[in-house]
N, C-alpha and C positions, 0 to 999 in steps of 0.2 A: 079728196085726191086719191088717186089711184097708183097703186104702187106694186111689184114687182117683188118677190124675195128671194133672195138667191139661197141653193139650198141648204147650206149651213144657217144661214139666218131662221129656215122655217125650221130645222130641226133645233135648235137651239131654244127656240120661243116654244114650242111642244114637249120638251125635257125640263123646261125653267133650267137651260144653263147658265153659269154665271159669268160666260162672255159676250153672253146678249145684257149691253147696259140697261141703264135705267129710262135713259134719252128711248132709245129702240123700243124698250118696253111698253112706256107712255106712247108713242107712237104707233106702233102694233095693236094695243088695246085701246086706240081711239075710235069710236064708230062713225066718224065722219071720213074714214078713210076706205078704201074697197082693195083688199089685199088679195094677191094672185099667187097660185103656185103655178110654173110649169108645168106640163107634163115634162119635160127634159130633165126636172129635177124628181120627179116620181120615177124617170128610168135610173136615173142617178143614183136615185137611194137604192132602187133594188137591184143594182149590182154593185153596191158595196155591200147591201145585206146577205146577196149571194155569195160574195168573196169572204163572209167572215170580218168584214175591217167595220161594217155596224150592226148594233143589237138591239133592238127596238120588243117592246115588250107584247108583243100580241103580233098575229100573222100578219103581213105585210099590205095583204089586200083587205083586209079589216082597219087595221089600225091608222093606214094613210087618207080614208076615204070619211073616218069619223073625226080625225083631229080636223081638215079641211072642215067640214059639217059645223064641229065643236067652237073651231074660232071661227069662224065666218071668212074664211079664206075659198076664193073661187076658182076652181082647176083655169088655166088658159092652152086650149088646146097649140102643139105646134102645128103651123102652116105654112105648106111649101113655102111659101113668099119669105118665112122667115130662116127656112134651111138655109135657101137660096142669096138671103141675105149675106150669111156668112162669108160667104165669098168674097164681098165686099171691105171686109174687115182688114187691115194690116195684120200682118202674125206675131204681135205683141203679147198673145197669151195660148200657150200648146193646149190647155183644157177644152175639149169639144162642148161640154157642159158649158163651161162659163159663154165662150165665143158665142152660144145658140140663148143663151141670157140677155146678153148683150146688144144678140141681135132683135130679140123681142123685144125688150128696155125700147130700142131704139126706133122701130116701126109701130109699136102702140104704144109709141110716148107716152112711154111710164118710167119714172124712176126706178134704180134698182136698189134696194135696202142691200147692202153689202160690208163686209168688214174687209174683202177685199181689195185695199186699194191699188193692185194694180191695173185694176178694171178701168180706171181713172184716167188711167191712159188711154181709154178711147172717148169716141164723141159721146159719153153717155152720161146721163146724171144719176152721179152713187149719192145714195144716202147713208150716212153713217156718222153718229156722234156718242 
């Protein structure tokens, strides 16, 4: 199955945090699964690592492109179609990030691994246990 992570979920699983559960964990390291990063969430990170609010151990364009590599997680480029999707969405959540997740989730039907349940409130299918 193909899945989605939103980006706390991918950094969570690359730090071993201990609010990515055990459930997430087994899941994550299943190989019958094909696990996606956004780009929206690669700009995500580097403008909270620009801002100072995250720290990641090695420079930014090294360090995001070997954890990808490291787990077997595949970049999923954005595509106009999915910009464009957003539009479509009710304004149930201000985050531009999450909204352009959501809108991927939902055009490459994919699940999204998330601990965000307000996401839940749109047409999408979270994963989270």
């Amino acid at each position: 199955m193909r899945f989605l992570l939103d980006t706390h979920v991918f950094l969570w699983f690359i730090t071993d945090d201990v609010r990515l559960t055990e459930a997430m964990r087994s899941l994550l390291a299943d190989p019958r699964h094909e696990l996606f990063l956004s780009a929206a969430s690669a700009w995500e990170i580097a403008i909270k690592a620009s801002l100072g609010r995250l720290q990641l151990e090695d420079d930014l364009e090294r360090f995001i492109p070997r954890q990808l590599a490291q787990n077997g997680i595949a970049p999923l480029p954005v595509a106009v179609s999915h910009a464009l999707h957003v539009h479509r969405l009710p304004p149930l959540h201000r985050d531009p990030f999450d909204r352009l997740l959501v809108a991927q989730s939902i055009l490459e039907k994919m699940p999204l691994i998330s601990s965000d349940q307000n996401l839940s409130r749109y047409p999408v299918e979270i994963v989270w246990s």
